[in-house]
Phi, psi and omega in degrees: 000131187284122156269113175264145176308102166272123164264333178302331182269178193283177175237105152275122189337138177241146173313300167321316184256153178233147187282131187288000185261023172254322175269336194286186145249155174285315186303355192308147141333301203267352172287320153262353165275354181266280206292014184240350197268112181291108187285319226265000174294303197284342167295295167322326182308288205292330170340317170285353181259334182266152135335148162251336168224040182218182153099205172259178176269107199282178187291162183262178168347294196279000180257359164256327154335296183310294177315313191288314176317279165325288204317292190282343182293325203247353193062052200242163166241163220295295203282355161285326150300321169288331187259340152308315195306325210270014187228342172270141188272308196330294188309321194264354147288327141329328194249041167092330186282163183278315216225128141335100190247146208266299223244110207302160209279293198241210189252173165258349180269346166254359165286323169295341175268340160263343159296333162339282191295334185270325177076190181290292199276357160270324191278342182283255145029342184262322189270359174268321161270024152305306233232296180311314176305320169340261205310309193302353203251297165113034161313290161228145157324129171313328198282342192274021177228003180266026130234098197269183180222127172276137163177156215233155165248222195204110175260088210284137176313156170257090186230185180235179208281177218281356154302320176293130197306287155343008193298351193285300221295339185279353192283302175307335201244352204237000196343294176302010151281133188255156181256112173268141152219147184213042176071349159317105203276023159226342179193092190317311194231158182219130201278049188205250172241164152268137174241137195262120163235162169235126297155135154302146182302294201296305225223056200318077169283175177245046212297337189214126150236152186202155161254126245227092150289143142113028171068029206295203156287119184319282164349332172238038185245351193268009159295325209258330166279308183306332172309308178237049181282129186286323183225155202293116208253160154242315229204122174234138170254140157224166183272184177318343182281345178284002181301129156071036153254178201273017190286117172247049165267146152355305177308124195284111139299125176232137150222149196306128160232207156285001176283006206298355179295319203263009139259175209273206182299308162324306197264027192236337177275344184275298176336306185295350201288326189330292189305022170254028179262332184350273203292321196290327164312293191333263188016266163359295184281314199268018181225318193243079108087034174261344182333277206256075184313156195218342171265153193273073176137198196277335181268357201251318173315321195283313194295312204299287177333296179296315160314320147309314260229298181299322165335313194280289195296357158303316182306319222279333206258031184226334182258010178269333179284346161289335209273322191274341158309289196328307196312324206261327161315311190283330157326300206284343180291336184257007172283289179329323186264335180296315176270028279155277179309311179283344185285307151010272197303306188294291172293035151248320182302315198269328187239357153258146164280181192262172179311170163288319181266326174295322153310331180270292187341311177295330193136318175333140156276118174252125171248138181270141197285145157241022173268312190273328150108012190235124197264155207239108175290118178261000000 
């Protein structure tokens, strides 16, 4: 049975406990991304995974939302999340919790069992409200998703290798790792799934990740990245692996070829823009837990892709709202020293006389006395 959050009622003070909006700062990173993310969105997602009237009360929503959340912001694994919760105040204002609590809220075995349950269609729903908070935050822009970029990695299983005398236990426990290649000259073959992302041109958000089982062909993955792009794209760049592919959608494809001297200026610049999904897969891997997957089957494949994806745009959306606090702090500092400088200014006007040069200024004739040596104004 789902325990949902009530925010309506007041929280009353425990003798005992100390509150967490006592230890935090408002100005914190994770204080303003808890307040910009619509949580009661994943309640509704979910909803439908829960029971309505039978079972016990489950953890709620947003505190596992929260644990998951971290876990990819940070590259952590479950029980390093759970054990970071219980020494952070932040971390447990951020998931929701009231009070400084010792002792962690769930396990590692039901954290694995509600990504089970929230599924595809929930984690998908984590990268859309990721991309809404963006724009309702004014973080980012609409116009900064109508033209993105495609392009697939290898996301490799945490299995051994494929040399290792012990190759049995991934062929039993592990069936569905594919042997990729992808043409690298530090690592021919790669052990895992393929996976698709999509990137914003301008401002690299992440609107879509999905994982590709069986190796398809690129070229027949952007029906599928566009499906699962939270918003409608116009204009996609892709390299060279997309030839001849089957896309009949609205979205103008372009893809890179070797000709770019005979276009124009315009469309060369979006072109170069292209390489910048690069560094953001890297990202991806080596910060937000997609490197090595640690979940388990095709759904563990799946999640993972995603869930890395929100990780990045949690960061990414966690330093713009700092970035734009800050911007509003130093306005009100400088309203403050601006009105500050004119109160100045007015009790010096009222209680000083003014100067030699503010009188000359003014109009005044100054003449010097000539016994006393001191000057006179007409």
């Amino acid at each position: 049975m789902m325990t949902k959050t009530d925010t309506s009622k007041p929280v009353q003070s425990d003798l005992f406990k100390v509150m967490l909006r006592d230890l935090v700062a408002k100005g914190h990173e994770l204080v303003l991304l808890r307040d910009a993310i619509d949580w009661q969105r994943y309640e509704k997602v979910l909803e439908p995974a829960y029971c309505s009237d039978n079972g016990r009360p489950s953890i709620p929503v947003r505190m596992m939302a929260g644990l998951t959340f971290l876990k990819y912001m940070f590259g952590l694994s479950d029980q390093d999340v759970l054990d970071n919760w219980c020494e952070n105040p932040y971390w447990q204002y951020f998931c929701g919790g009231e009070f400084f609590e010792h002792e962690p809220p769930t396990d590692q075995e039901t954290m694995s069992r509600w990504r089970s349950r929230a599924g595809e269609t929930g984690v998908r729903e984590m990268i859309t409200e990721t991309i809404a908070s963006a724009l309702r935050n004014k973080v980012a822009k609409k116009k900064d998703f109508e033209r993105v970029n495609v392009d697939t990695t290898v996301q490799e299983k945490n299995v051994r290798f494929h040399t290792d005398a012990r190759t049995l236990d991934r062929a039993v426990h592990e069936p569905q790792v594919e042997c990729i290649t992808k043409g690298k000259v530090h690592k021919r073959y790669e052990f895992g799934v393929k996976a698709g992302y999509v990137t914003a041109s301008r401002t690299n958000w992440v609107p879509g990740a999905m994982a590709l089982p069986g190796n398809p062909y690129d070229g027949n993955t952007l029906a599928q990245a566009e499906d699962v792009c939270g918003v409608k794209p116009q204009h996609t760049c892709c390299d060279l692996g997309y030839r001849g592919h089957g896309y009949k959608g609205e979205c103008d494809v372009q893809v890179l070829n070797r000709f770019s001297k005979r276009k124009p200026m315009g469309v060369l610049r979006w072109w170069k823009r292209r390489s910048a999904i690069e560094p953001v897969i890297g990202h991806i891997k080596s910060d937000h837990y997609m490197e090595r997957n640690m979940l388990g089957g095709e759904l563990g494949d799946k999640l993972n892709a995603m869930l890395s994806a929100v990780g990045f745009n949690l960061v990414k959306l966690m330093k713009g709202l700092k970035k734009k606090w800050l911007k509003s702090l130093f306005l009100c500092l400088r309203e403050v020293t601006d009105g500050m400088a004119r109160i100045i200014a007015g009790l010096r006007d009222q209680f000083m006389p003014p100067t030699v040069s503010e009188r000359l200024a003014a109009g005044g004739v100054a003449c010097r006395h000539p016994r006393f040596g001191n000057w006179a104004f007409a």
